[in-house]
C-alpha positions in Angstrom: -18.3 -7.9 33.0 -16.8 -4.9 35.0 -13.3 -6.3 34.3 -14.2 -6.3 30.6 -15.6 -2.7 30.5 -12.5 -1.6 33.1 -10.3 -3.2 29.8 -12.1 -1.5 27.5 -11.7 1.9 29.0 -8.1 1.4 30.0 -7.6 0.5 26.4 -9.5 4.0 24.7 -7.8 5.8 27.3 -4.0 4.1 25.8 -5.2 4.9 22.4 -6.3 8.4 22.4 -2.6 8.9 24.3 -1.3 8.0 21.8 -3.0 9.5 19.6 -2.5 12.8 21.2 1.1 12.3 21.5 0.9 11.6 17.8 -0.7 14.7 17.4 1.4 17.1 19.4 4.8 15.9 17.4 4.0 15.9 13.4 0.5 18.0 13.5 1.3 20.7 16.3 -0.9 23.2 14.3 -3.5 20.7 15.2 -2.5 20.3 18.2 -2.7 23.8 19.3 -6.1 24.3 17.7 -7.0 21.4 19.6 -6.1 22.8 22.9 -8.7 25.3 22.8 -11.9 22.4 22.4 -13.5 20.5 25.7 -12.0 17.4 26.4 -14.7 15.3 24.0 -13.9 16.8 21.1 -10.0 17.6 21.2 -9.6 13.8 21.6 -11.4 13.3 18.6 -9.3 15.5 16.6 -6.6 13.9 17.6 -7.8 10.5 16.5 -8.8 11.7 13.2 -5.4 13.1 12.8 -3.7 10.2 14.0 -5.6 8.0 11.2 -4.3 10.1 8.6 -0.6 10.5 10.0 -0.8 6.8 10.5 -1.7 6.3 6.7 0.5 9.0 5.2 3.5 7.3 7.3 2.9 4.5 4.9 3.2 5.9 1.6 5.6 8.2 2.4 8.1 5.9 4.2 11.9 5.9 2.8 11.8 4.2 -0.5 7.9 3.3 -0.3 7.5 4.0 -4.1 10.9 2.8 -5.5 10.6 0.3 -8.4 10.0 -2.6 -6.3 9.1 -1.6 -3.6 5.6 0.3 -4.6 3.7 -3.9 -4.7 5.0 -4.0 -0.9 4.1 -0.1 0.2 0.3 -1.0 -1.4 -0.2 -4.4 0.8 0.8 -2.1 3.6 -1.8 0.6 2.9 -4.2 -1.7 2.2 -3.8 -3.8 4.9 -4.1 -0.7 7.7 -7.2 0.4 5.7 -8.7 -3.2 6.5 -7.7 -3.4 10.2 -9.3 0.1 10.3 -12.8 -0.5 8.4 -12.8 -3.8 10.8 -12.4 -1.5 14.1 -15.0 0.8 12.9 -17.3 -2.5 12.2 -16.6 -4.3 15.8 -16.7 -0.6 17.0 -12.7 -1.5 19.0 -9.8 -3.3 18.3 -7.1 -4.7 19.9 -4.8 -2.2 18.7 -5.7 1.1 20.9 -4.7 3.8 18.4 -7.6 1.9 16.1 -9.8 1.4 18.8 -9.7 5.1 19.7 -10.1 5.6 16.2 -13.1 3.7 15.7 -15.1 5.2 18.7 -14.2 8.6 16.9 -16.0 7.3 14.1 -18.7 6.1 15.8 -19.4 8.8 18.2 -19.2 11.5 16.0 -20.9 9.9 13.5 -18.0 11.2 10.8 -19.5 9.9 6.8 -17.4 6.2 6.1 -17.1 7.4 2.4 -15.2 9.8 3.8 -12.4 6.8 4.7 -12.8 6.0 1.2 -11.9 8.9 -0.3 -9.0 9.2 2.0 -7.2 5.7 1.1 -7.9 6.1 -2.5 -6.1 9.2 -2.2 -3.7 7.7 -0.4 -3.0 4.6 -3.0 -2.2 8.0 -5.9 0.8 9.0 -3.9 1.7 5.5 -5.1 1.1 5.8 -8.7 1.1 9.4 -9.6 4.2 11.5 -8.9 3.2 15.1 -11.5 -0.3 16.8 -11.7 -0.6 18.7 -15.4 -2.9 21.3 -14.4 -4.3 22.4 -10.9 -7.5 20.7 -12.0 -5.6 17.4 -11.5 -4.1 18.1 -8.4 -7.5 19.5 -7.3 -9.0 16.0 -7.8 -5.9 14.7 -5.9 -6.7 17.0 -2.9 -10.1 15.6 -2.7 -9.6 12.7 -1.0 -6.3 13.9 0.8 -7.3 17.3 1.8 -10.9 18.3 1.3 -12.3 15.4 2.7 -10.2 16.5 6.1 -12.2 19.1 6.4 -15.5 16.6 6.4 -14.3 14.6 8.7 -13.0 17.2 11.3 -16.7 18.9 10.6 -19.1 16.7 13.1 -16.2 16.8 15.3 -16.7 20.7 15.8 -20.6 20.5 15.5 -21.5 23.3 13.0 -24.9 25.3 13.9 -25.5 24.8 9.9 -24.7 22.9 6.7 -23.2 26.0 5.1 -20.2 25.2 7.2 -19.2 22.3 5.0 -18.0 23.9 2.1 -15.9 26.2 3.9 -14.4 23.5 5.9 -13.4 21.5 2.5 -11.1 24.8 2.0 -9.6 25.0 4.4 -8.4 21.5 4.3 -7.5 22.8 0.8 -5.6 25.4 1.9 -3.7 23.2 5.0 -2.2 21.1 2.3 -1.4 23.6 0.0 1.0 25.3 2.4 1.9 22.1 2.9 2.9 21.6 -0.4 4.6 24.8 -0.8 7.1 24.4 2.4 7.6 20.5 1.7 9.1 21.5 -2.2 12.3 19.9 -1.6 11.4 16.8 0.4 8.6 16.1 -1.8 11.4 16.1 -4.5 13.4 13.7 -2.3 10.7 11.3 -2.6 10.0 11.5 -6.1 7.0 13.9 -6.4 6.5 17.4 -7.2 2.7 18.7 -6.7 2.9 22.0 -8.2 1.1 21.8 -11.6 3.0 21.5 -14.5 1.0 24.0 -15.9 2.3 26.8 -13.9 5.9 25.8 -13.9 5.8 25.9 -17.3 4.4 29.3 -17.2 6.8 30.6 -14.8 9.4 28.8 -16.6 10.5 27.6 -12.8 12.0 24.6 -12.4 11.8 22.7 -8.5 14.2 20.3 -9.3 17.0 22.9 -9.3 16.4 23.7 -5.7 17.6 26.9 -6.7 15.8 30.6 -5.5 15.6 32.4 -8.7 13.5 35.4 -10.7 11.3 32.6 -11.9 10.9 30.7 -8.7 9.8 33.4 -6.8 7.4 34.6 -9.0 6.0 30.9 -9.5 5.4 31.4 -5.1 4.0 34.4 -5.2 1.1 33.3 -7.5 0.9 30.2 -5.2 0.8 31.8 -2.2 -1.8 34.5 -3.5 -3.7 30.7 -4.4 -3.5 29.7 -1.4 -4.4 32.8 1.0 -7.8 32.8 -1.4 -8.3 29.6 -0.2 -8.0 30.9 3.4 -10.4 33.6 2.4 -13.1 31.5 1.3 -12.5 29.3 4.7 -12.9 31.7 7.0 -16.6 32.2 6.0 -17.3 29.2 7.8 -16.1 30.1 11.2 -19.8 31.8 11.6 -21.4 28.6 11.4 -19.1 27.4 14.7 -19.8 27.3 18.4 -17.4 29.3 20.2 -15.0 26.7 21.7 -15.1 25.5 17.8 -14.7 28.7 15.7 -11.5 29.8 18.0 -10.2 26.6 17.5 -10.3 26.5 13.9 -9.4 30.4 13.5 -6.1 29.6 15.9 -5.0 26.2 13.6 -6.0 28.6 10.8 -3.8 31.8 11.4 -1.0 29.0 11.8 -1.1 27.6 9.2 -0.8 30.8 7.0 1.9 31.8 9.4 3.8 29.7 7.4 3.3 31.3 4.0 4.8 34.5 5.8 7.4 32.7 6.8 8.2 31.3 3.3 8.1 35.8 2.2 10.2 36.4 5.0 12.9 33.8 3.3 12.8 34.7 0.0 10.4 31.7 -1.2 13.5 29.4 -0.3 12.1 26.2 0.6 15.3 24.6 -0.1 17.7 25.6 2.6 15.1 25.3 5.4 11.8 24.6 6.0 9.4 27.3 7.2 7.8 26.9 10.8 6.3 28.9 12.7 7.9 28.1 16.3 6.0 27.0 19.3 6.0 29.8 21.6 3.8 31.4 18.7 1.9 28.5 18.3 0.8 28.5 22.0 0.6 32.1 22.3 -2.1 32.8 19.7 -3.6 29.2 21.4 -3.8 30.3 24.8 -5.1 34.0 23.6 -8.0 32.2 21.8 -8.5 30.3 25.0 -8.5 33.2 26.9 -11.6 34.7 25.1 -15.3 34.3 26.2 -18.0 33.7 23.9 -20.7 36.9 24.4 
């Protein structure tokens, strides 16, 4: 039995490396945030994270939704979300990034409709490439970007339920800016998420990867989008323990860094993407872990 349990540990420990190490090179925003929570919790971010990086790798893997290969790119998807819902059902698996995963679940106690939500979001990037109106992409963003923000939410143990809608925001307003720096690799991949409603009105065109009167004024009125989105985020942080609220405040004034950084180019998502480097990233982290709560 000890040689079982000394297994099991050894194998949790493996997976949230990984996991980590998943998060520190495609979600460094999260990352950084991360930094700033006690051990528990940051390795439960990263878990979370890692799911969804581990999902999103699927659908958006070269030539995923090419005619004939969208059939194959499902059975992938579908397949992960099994091996996941059976980890989170046996409560381990043999694979350690799952088995990390599934303790997350457990321990935190994070909704399983939430899962649900997620993969059927997931299984649209398959199927849907435009969004008419921001309605649409709204209802996209439920399951790929609102439902974030519930999951991450019994991670970072809110002091009251009015901390949910806020959190749903700001998982809003990640993947908007998301949206807005990933323009043209997006396009390489078949799918533009700005509503066709508002190119239209803008008379901007993304396909033309080309920085014009209309294109910047299309960003602007993103971007102004987006920072509301921020706005109606940050009235959540109140409902955070300390450790919590400074690490959703740093990922947060990261993640808007970026929007700057698309002003400071001229909206040009084309030539370059728009990061904000990490010497900032763990500056304003190791500022917020610097502070005290009162």
């Amino acid at each position: 039995m000890t040689a079982l349990l000394h297994h099991d540990d050894d194998l949790l420990a493996e997976g949230y490396r990984r996991c980590a190490e998943l998060t520190r090179r495609h979600g460094t925003t999260y990352f950084w945030g991360a930094a700033i929570l006690p051990a528990p919790q940051r390795r439960h971010v990263h878990a979370v994270y890692a799911l969804c990086r581990l999902a999103d790798d699927i659908v958006d893997a070269a030539g995923a939704t090419t005619q004939g290969h969208v059939a194959t790119t499902t059975a992938a998807l579908e397949a992960f979300r099994g091996r996941f819902q059976d980890a989170v059902a046996a409560g381990t698996s043999d694979d350690p990034v799952l088995a990390a995963v599934a303790r997350t679940v457990l321990d935190a106690r994070i909704d399983p409709e939430c899962f649900d939500r997620f993969f059927g979001a997931m299984a649209q990037d398959l199927d849907t490439t435009r969004y008419a109106r921001w309605d649409d992409l709204l209802d996209y963003m439920e399951g790929s970007a609102a439902v974030i923000g519930e999951m991450m939410l019994p991670v970072l143990q809110p002091t009251s339920p009015a901390a949910r809608e806020p959190a749903r925001a700001l998982g809003l307003a990640f993947q908007l800016t998301n949206f807005l720096r990933d323009v043209d690799e997006d396009l390489d991949r078949g799918r533009v998420y700005l509503p066709q409603e508002d190119l239209e009105r803008f008379s901007a065109d993304p396909a033309a990867r080309a920085v014009t009167p209309e294109w910047r004024e299309l960003m602007r009125f993103e971007i102004a989008r987006n920072r509301e989105l921020y706005r109606e985020a940050d009235a959540g942080l109140a409902h955070l323990p300390g450790p919590s609220q400074r690490c959703v405040r740093t990922a947060r004034v990261l993640y808007a860094g970026i929007l700057d950084r698309i002003e400071a180019a001229d909206y040009d998502v084309f030539s370059s993407r728009a990061r904000v480097p990490t010497w900032r990233k763990a500056g304003v982290a190791a500022r917020s872990l610097a502070q005290r709560d009162p």
